[in-house]
C-alpha positions in Angstrom: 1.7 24.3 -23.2 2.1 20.6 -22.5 -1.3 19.1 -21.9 -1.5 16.1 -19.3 -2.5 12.6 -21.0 -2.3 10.6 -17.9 -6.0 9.3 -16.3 -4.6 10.7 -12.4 -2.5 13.8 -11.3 1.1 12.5 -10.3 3.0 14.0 -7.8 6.9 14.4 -7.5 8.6 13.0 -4.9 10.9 15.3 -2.9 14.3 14.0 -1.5 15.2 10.2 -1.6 12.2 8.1 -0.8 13.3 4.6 -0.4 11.3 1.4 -2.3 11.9 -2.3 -0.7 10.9 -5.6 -2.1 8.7 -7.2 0.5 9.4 -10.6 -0.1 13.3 -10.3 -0.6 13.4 -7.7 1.8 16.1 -5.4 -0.1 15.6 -2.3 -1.1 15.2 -1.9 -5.4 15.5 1.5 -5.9 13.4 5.1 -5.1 10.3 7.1 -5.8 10.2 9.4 -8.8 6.7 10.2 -8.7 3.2 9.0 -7.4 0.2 9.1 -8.7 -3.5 7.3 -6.9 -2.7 4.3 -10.2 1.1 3.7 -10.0 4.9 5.0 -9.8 7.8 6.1 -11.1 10.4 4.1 -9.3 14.4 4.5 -10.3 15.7 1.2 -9.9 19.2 0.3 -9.0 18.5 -2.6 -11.8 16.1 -3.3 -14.3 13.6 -5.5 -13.7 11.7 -8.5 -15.3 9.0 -7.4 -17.5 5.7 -7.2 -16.9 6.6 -8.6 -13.1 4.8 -8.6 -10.4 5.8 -6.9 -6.9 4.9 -6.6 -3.2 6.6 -3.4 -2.9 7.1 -0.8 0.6 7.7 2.6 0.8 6.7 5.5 3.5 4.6 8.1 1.8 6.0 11.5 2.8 2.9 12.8 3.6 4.0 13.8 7.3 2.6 11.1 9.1 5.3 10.5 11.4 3.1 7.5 13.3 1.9 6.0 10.2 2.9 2.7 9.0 4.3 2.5 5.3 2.3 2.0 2.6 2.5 -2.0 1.5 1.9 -2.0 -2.4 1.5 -5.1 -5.1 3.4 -3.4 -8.4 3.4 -4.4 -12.0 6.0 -3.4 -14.2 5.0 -1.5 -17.5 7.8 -0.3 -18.9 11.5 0.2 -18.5 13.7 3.0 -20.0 17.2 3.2 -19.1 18.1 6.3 -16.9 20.8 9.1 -16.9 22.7 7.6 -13.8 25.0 4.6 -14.8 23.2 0.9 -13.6 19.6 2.5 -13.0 16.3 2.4 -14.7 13.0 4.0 -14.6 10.2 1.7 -14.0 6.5 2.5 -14.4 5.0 0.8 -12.3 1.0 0.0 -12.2 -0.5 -0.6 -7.8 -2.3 -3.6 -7.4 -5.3 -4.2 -5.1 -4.4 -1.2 -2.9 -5.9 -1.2 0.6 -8.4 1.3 1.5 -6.4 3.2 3.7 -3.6 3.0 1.5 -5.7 4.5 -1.7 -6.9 7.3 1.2 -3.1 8.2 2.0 -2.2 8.5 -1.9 -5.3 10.7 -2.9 -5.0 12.8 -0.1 -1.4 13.5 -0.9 -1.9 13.8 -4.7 -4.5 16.1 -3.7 -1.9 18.5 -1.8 0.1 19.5 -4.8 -3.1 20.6 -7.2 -3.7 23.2 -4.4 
């Protein structure tokens, strides 16, 4: 049995959950996984490391009327992926809003039950 090492649950992603830079306004890549501290994001490129990001995604937490989640990022790590020009990026959130941290544990929550 594989124990858990992590400080918070994570949470995979179903289907193709887009991630955009906020300040170039281009998408970078999709969710992996989510957890209340960070991401997995699979990038179309690898990134600087150790970088800092204003990243945007909508949570699929089926909240049709609710606005994406706005996130400041900083890249951990990097590890080449399976797929031919993409990487996985851990990813670490940043000063998350309230209501932001309130979407993400609420939707972490949903897969522990």
């Amino acid at each position: 049995m594989k124990v858990e090492a992590r400080r918070q649950p994570r949470r995979s992603v179903p289907g193709m959950v887009e991630v955009f830079d906020t300040i170039l306004e281009e998408p970078v890549g999709h969710l992996g996984n989510l957890s209340v501290g960070g991401m997995l994001l699979i990038a179309h490129r690898r990134l600087p490391d150790d970088a800092l990001f204003q990243l945007r995604f909508q949570l699929p937490d089926g909240q049709r009327d609710a606005p994406p989640l706005e996130v400041g990022a900083h890249v951990l790590w990097q590890a080449q992926a399976g797929a031919p020009g993409q990487s996985l990026i851990g990813m670490r959130f940043l000063g998350l809003s309230p209501d932001a941290l309130q979407r993400l544990h609420l939707w972490v929550a949903q897969a522990e039950r």
